[in-house]
C-alpha positions in Angstrom: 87.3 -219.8 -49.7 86.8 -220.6 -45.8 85.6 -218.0 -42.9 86.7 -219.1 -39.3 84.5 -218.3 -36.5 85.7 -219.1 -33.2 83.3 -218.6 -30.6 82.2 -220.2 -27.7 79.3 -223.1 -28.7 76.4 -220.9 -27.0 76.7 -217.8 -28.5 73.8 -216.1 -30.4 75.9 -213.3 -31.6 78.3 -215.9 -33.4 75.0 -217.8 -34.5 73.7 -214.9 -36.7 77.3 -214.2 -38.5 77.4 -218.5 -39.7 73.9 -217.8 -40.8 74.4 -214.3 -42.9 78.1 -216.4 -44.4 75.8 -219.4 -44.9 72.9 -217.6 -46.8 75.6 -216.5 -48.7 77.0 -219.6 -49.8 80.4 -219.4 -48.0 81.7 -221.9 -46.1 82.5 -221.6 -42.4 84.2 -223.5 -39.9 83.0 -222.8 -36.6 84.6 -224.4 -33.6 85.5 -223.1 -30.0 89.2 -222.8 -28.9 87.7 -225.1 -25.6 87.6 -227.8 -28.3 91.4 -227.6 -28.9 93.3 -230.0 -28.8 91.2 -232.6 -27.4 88.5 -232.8 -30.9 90.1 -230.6 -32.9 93.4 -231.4 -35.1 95.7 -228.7 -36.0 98.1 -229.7 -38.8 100.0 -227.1 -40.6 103.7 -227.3 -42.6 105.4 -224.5 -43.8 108.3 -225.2 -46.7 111.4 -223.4 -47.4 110.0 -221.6 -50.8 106.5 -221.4 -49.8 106.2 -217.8 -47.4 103.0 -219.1 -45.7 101.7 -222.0 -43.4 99.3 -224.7 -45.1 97.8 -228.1 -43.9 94.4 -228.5 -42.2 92.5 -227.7 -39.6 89.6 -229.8 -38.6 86.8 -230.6 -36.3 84.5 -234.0 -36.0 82.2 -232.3 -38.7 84.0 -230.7 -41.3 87.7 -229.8 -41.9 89.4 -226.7 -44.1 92.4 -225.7 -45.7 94.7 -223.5 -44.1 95.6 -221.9 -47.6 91.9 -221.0 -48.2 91.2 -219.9 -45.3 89.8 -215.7 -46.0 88.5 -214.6 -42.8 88.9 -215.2 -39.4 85.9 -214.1 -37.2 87.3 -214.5 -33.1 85.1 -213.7 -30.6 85.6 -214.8 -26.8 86.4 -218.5 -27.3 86.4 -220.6 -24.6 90.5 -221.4 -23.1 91.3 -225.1 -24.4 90.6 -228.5 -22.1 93.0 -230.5 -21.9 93.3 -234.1 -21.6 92.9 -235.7 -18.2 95.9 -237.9 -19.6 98.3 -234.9 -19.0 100.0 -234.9 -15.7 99.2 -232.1 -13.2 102.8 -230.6 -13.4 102.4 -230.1 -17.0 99.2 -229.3 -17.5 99.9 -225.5 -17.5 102.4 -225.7 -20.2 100.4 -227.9 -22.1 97.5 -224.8 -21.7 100.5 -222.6 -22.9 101.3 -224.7 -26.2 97.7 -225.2 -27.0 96.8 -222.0 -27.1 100.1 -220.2 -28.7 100.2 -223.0 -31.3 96.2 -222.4 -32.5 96.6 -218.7 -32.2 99.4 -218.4 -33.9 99.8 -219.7 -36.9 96.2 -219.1 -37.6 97.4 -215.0 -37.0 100.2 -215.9 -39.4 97.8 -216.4 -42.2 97.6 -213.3 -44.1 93.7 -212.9 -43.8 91.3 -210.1 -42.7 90.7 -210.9 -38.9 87.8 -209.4 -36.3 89.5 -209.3 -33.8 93.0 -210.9 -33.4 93.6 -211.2 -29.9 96.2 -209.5 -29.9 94.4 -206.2 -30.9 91.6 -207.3 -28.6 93.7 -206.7 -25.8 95.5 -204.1 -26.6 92.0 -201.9 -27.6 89.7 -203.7 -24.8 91.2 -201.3 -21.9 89.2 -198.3 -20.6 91.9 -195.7 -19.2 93.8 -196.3 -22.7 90.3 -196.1 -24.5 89.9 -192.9 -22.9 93.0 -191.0 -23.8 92.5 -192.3 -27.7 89.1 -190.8 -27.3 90.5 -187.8 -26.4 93.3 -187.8 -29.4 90.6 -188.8 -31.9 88.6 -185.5 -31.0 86.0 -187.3 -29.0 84.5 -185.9 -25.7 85.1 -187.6 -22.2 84.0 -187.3 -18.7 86.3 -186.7 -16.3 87.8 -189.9 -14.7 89.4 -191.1 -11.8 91.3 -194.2 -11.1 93.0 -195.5 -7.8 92.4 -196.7 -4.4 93.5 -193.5 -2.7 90.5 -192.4 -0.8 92.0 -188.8 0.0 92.6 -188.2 -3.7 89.2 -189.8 -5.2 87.7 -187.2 -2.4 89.0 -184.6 -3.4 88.9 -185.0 -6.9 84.8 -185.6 -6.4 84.7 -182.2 -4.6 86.0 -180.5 -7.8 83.8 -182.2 -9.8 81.1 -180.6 -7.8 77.7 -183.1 -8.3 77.0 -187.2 -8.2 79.9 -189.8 -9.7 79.7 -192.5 -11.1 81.4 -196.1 -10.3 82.4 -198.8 -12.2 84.1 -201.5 -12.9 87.7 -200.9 -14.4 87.7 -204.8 -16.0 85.0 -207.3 -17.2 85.1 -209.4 -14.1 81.8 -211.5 -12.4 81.0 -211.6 -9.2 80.5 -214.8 -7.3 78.1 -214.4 -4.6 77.0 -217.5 -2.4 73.6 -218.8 -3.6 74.1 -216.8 -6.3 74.8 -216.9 -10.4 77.7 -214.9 -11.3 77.1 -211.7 -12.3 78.8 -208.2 -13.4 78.9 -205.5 -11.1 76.9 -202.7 -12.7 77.8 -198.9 -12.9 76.0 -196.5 -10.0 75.5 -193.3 -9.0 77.3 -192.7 -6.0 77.8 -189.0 -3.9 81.4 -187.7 -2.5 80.5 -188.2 0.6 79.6 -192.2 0.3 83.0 -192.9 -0.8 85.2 -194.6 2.6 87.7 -197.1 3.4 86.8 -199.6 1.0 87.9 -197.8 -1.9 91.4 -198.7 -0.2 90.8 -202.5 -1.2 91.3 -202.6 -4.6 91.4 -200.0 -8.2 88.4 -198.5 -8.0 87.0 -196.6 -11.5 85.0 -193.8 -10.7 83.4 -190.9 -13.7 81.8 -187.3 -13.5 78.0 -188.4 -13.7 77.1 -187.1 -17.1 73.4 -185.1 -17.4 72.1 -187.3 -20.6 68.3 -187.3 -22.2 69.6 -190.9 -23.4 72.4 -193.2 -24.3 73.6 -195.0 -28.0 74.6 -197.9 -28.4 77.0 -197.3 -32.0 78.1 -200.4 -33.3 80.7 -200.3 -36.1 81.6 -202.7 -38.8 84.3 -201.8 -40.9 83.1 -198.5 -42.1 79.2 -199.3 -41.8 77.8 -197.4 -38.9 75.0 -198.2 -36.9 74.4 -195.5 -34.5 70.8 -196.8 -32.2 69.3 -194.6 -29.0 69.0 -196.6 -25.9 65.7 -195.2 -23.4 65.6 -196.0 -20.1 62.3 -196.6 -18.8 63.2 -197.3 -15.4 65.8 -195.7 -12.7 68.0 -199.0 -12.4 68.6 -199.1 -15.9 69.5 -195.1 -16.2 72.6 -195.7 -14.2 73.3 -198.9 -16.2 70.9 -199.7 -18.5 72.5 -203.6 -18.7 71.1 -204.2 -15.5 67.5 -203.8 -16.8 66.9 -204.9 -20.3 63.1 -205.1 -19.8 62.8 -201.2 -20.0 64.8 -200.0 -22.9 63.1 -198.9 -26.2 65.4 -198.8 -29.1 65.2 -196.1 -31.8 67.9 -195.9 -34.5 69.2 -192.3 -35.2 71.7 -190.4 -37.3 74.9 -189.6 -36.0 77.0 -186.2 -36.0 79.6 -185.9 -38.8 82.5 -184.9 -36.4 81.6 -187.9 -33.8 81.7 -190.1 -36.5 85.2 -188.7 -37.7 86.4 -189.0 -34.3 85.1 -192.8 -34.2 87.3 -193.6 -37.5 89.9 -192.4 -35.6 89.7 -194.2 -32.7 89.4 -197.2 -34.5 92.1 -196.6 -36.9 94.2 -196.3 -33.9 93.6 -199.6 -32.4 93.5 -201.3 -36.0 89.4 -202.4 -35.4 87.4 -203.5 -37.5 84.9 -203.8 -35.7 83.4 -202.0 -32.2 80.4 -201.7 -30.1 80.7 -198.1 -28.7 78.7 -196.3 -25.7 77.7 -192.6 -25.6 75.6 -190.6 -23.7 74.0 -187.6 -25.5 73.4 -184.6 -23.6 70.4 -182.3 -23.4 72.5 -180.0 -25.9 72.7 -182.8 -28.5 77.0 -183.4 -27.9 77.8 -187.0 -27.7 79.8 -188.1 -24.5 82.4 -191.2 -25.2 82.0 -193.8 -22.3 83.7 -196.6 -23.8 84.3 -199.4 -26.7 83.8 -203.4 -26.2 86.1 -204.6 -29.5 83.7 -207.9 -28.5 80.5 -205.8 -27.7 77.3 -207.8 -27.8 74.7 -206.5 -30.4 72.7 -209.6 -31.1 69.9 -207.4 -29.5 70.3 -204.2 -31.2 69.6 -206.1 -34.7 66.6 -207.8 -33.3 65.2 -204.7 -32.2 66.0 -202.9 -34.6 66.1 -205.1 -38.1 69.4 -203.4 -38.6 71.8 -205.6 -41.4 74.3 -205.5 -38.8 75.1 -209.4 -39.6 75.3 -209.0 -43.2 77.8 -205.9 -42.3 79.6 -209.1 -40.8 79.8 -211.2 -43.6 80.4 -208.8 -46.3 83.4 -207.8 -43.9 84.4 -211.3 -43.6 84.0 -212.0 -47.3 85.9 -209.1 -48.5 83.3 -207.3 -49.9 84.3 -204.1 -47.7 86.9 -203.0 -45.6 
């Protein structure tokens, strides 16, 4: 039986899930969706008595069977590149086909999947994350969203102390002489807020009083709750913006934010989800968000935590 892992070609976190399947003697196809349809060949049949798709997908290394395929990992895949063969006023439909055809008869196949992308986007929004939160029993900080500058004001005065801002969508920032980058959360006063916030959404969050953050990641119904410290002021607004002074520490999660986690991922049909909570000085846990594609490549190396082999066994079947 085959796992699928589709994932761009540099991706550490992809790496470790082919080498927990391989360990375990399945076999894995790995390929990136960048690859399609220019080295990879797509051919699938489905017959009148026969309810599912078979035939063969199959990249310069190795090839598998559609009909044994058991899992499909799917985990931000580059978009397809298309021939320079295909005329410019095509070569959006062409895109179109590519990526419809791939992505949808391998969702057809009646397999366990992490993520479809479907369910990605549908779970991968924060305002909608927030109100599941909510319904799942979870606690939230109070959030704005707009570009009215009278209402954000006077929303910040009734939330009476600092706010937070940040950024509503995964988006880089392309600066002249610059990498791109991601635009990280700060702390930002009532009074700093002006014109500006006219431009565009902006995303803005009750700064919430924490003795340190958790990074939760969840794999089916494994649960690998880990306390992120921040050494260093930069990284206690964001703590992405300064790896170098975190210090990991594994810890035990409350029964009833644990519950509320099921919940929320029952809802948006995960099976998997990297989740981010502050915890306050009282010991309550504060929802901030979940990344259905959350890196955690370097929670397990920090930590030794099996969060790969939570993968495969996933992926194999093993659990649900």
């Amino acid at each position: 039986m085959q796992v699928l892992v589709i994932a761009e070609k540099l991706d550490p976190t992809a790496d470790l899930v082919v080498q927990a399947l391989t360990e375990r003697m399945t076999p894995v196809l790995r390929f990136d969706m960048a690859e399609f349809p220019q080295s990879i060949v797509l051919a699938a049949e489905h017959q009148d008595e026969a309810p599912g798709w078979r035939g063969e997908l199959a990249t310069d290394r190795r090839a598998a069977q559609l009909e044994e395929v058991r899992a499909v990992y799917y985990r931000r895949p580059g978009l397809p590149v298309l021939s320079p063969r295909i005329p410019e006023a095509y070569k959006d439909w062409a895109l179109s086909q590519a990526v419809v055809g791939m992505t949808q008869i391998l969702s057809a196949l009646p397999v366990v999947w992490m993520h479809h992308p479907d369910v990605y986007r549908a779970s991968a929004h924060k305002p909608g994350q927030l109100v599941a939160a909510t319904t799942a029993g979870l606690r939230v900080p109070r959030s704005f969203v707009g570009n009215s500058l009278a209402h954000a004001q006077k929303w910040g005065e009734r939330i009476g102390g600092p706010l937070a801002c940040k950024p509503i969508a995964a988006a880089s920032l392309n600066l002249p002489d610059a990498a791109p980058s991601m635009l990280p959360t700060r702390r930002i006063e009532v009074s700093e807020l002006d014109e500006s916030l006219e431009l565009t959404a902006h995303y803005l969050q009750e700064c919430v009083t924490k003795d340190f953050e958790v990074r939760l990641t969840v794999v089916g119904q494994q649960m690998f709750p880990v306390a992120i410290h921040a050494r260093s002021e930069q990284a206690q607004a964001d703590w992405r913006s300064d790896y170098d002074s975190l210090e990991y520490e594994p810890v035990s999660i409350p029964d009833d934010v644990a519950a509320g986690v099921r919940r929320f991922m029952a809802a948006h049909q995960l099976t998997y989800g990297a989740f981010d909570f502050a915890v306050r000085p009282d010991g309550r846990w504060v929802f901030f968000e979940c990344n259905p594609a959350g890196q955690w490549q370097f929670i397990a190396k920090a930590t030794n935590l099996p969060i790969a082999e939570a993968h495969a066994s996933l992926l194999q079947g093993a659990v649900s």
